[in-house]
N, C-alpha and C positions, 0 to 999 in steps of 0.2 A: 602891096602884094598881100592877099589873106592868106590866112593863116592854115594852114592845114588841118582840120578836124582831128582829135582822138576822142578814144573811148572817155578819156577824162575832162577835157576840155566840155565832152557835151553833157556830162554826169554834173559838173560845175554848172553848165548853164541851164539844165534843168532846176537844179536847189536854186538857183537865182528867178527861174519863173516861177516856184513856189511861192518861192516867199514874197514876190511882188502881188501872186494870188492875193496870199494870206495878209498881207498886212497892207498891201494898198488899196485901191478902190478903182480901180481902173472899169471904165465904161463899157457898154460890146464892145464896137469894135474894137479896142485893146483885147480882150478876155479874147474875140474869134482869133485874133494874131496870134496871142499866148498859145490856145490850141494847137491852131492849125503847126507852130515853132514847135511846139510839144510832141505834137505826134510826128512829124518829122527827125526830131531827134530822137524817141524813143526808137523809130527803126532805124536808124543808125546806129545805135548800142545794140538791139538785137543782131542787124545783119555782122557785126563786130563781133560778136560772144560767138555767131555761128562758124564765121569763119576762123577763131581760133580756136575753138570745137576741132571746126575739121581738119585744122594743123596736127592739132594733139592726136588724136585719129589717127594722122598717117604716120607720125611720128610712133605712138602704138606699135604699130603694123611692122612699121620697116625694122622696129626694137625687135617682134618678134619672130620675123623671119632671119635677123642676125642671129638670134639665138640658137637655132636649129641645122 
């Protein structure tokens, strides 16, 4: 059974495609993999931030219609 994604699991697996950039030598197609794994998880951290954005937001909102 895999594992469920988080924002940090895929923050780890970015610094680990780095550094396989950086310090190994991987051929194209490794490098198009690494990309294509990369941008892939970059929008997954984005769509992440966005949606607990929009938590905090409502969270915001609902604070300040308690208050009045």
């Amino acid at each position: 059974m895999a594992k469920e994604m988080t924002y940090d699991s895929a923050t780890k697996r970015l610094q680990e495609l780095v550094q396989e950039m950086e310090h190994g030598e991987p051929g194209p197609d490794r490098i198009a993999a690494i990309v294509a794994e990369t941008r892939s998880l970059m929008q997954f951290c984005l769509d992440r931030i966005g949606t607990i954005r929009q938590q905090i937001d409502e969270t915001d909102l609902d604070s300040d219609n308690n208050d009045g």
